[in-house]
C-alpha positions, 0 to 999 in steps of 0.5 A, a space after each residue: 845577299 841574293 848571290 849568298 841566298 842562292 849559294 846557300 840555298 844550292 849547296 854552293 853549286 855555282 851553275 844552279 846558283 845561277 838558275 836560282 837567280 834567273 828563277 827570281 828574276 835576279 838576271 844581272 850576272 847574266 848579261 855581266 858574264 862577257 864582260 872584262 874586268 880592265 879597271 882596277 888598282 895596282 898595289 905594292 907593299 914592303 915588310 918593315 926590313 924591305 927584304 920583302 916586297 910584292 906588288 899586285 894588280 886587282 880588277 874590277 869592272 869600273 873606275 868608279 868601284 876601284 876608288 872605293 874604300 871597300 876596294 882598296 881594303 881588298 887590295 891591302 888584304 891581298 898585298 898582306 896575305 901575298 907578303 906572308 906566302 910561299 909560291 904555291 899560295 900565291 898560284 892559289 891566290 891567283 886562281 880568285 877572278 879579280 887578283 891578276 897578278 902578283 910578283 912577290 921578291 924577297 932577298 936575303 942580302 938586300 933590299 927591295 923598293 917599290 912605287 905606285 903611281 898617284 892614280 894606282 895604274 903604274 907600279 914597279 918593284 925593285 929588287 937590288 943587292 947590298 954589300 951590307 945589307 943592314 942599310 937596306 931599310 935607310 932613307 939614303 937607299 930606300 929613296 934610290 930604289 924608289 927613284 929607280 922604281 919611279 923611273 922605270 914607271 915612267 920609261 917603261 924598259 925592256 929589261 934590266 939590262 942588254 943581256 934580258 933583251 931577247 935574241 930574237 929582238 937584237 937580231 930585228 933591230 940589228 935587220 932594220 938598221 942594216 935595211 935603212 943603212 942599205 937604203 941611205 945608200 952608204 957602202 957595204 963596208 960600213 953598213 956592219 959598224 952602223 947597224 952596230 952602233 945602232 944597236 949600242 944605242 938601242 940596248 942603251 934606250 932599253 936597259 933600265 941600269 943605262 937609261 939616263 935617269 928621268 929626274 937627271 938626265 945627265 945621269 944614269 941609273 947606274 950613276 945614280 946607283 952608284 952615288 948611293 953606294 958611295 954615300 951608304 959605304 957600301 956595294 949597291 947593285 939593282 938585280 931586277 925589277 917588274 913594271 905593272 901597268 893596268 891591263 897590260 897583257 
């Protein structure tokens, strides 16, 4: 109420606002200037067909205040305003100092799926493509995309698959191989398919669609995609996801 008094009383002119408050011996905000907002809470929400999805982190100063009911209604109010929004109001949204960020999907032939995790530090959405896209709101194929999603929450890859890891970072892991290779003191010849198998190994680790599934490990996601597919009489295909972790730069 002091912060609104002094809006009030200056014009919304923040900077004399400011001075007001000082001037009333109000000086908190002014020692709260440097400090960051690192808690908070990590929101998801799909519409009624899961053809939409968004997923948003909102900060705050303390855990104390993100276990609020207050704040978790401002994060249910920006998860319904970004599900209803084009790209230009979600870079407005944005610009508000306690809304992180945002990723909102929305496909026309599939569906998307999502998964916070209990302490609403960790969420994923999913975004996959359906020969029918009619199944995409099913229990069958709405349970899949969360698993994928729980999975990727819980192993955190790099991109969907080898062809989203950077250049720059196959070509590292490719030097390090050859270097331990060189080092183990195997011959010149064999050092290019040992790295190469290493490097299989690693786009295997790091691509969500051929990690092993963290519920199964005797499958894959590409497995467990497939399976759905089969059961739901339809093609199944997950085209992307994002992972966001509180505070994560």
């Amino acid at each position: 109420m002091d912060c609104k008094k002094a809006l009030v009383e200056m014009n919304g002119n923040l900077d004399l606002s400011v001075e007001y408050l000082r001037t009333k011996g109000i000086a908190k905000a002014e020692s709260r200037a440097g400090r960051t907002t690192s808690e908070g809470m990590i929101g998801s929400a799909l519409s009624s067909d899961c053809t939409v999805g968004v997923i948003a982190e909102i900060n705050c100063e303390t855990d104390f205040v993100a276990r609020t009911d207050d704040f978790k209604a401002l994060v249910n109010v920006v998860l319904a305003h970004a599900m209803i929004t084009d790209a230009a109001d979600t870079e407005a949204l944005l610009a508000t100092p306690v809304v992180r960020r945002v990723t909102r999907f929305a496909v026309a032939q599939g569906g998307v799926g999502s998964y916070t995790h209990h302490n609403a530090k960790v969420g994923v959405l999913v975004e996959a493509s359906l020969g029918n896209p009619a199944v995409a709101p099913t229990e069958p194929v709405q349970a899949m995309l969360k698993a994928v999603a729980e999975h990727a929450a819980a192993m955190n890859p790099l991109a969907l698959d080898r062809s989203g890891i950077s250049a720059e970072l196959v070509e590292k892991e490719r030097r390090i191989a050859e270097d331990q290779a060189r080092q183990s003191g195997k011959p010149e010849a064999m050092i290019e398919k040992i790295a190469t198998g290493k490097l299989e190994a690693f786009f295997k680790d790091m691509s969500l669609v051929s990690q092993p599934w963290v519920r199964d490990p005797k499958k894959t996601i590409t497995d467990l995609v497939h399976e759905t597919g089969k059961a739901a009489g339809t093609d199944i295909a997950v085209t992307r996801f994002v992972r966001f972790a509180l505070g994560d730069a």
